[in-house]
N, C-alpha and C positions, 0 to 999 in steps of 0.2 A: 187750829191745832198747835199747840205746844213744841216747840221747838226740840225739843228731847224725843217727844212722839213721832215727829218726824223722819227725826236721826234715824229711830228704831226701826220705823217704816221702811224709810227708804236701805238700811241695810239687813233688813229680813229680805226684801226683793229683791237686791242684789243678790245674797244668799239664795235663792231660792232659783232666780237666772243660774248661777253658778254654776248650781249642783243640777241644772238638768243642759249640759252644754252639749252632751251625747243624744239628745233628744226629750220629749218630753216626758215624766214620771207617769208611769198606769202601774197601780198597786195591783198585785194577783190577787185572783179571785178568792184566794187563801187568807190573805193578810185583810181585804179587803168583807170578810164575812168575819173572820177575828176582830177587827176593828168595832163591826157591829156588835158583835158578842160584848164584848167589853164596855162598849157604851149603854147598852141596856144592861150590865151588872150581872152578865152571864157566865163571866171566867176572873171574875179578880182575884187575888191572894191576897187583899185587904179588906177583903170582909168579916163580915163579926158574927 
């Protein structure tokens, strides 16, 4: 692994630690059925 990849690595997981210090993240069932929508091309405002 590339020494830049790493850096990146290791400071998205620090970030990632960071932001869950209150406990750990569970998306609601809301965002988390959104998220679906969007990833099969159900809700985007960039389509054509």
């Amino acid at each position: 692994m590339s020494d830049s990849l790493e850096e990146n690595q290791k400071a998205w997981i620090y970030a990632v630690n960071l932001n869950q210090i209150d406990g750990a993240y569970h998306p609601s069932a809301l965002l988390t059925a959104m998220m679906k929508d969007e990833i099969q091309g159900g809700i985007s405002l960039l389509k054509k």
